[in-house]
C-alpha positions in Angstrom: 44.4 -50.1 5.0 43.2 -49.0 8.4 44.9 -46.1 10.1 44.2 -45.1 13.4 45.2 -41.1 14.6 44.1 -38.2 15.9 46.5 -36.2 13.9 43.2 -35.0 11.5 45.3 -33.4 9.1 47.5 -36.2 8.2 44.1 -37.6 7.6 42.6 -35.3 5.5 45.7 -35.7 3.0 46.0 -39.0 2.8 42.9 -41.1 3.5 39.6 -40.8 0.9 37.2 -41.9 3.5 36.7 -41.9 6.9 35.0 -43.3 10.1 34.5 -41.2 13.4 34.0 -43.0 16.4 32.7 -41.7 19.4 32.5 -43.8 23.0 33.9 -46.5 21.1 30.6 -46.4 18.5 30.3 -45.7 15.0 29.3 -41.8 15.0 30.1 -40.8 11.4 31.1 -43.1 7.6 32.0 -41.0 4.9 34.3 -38.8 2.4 37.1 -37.3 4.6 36.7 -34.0 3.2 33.1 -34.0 4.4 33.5 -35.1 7.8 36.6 -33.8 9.1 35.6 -29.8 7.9 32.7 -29.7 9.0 32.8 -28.2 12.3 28.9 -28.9 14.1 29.5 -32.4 12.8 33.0 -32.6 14.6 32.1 -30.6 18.0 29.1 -33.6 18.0 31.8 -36.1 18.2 33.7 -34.5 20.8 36.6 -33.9 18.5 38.1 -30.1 16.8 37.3 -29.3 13.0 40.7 -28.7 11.1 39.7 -25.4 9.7 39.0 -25.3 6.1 36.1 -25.1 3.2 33.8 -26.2 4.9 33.9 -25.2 8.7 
């Protein structure tokens, strides 16, 4: 299933994995929980961490 948002937190509950794109490229491939916290890795893609564990 592919699902295309920006609503991050619907995201991060429902979807294991995850693919960032950024200027319509691949910028980021992996666990949701990983990406999506991790706030240098989401201000790199131009996009706001959802706060959590890992930001």
């Amino acid at each position: 299933m592919l699902i295309a948002t920006h609503d991050l937190t619907f995201v991060a509950e429902v979807c294991p994995r995850c693919i960032l794109l950024k200027e319509g490229k691949l910028f980021a491939d992996g666990q949701a929980e990983d990406l999506l916290y991790n706030k240098e890795l989401m201000e790199s893609a131009d996009v706001e961490a959802i706060g959590g564990p890992n930001s």
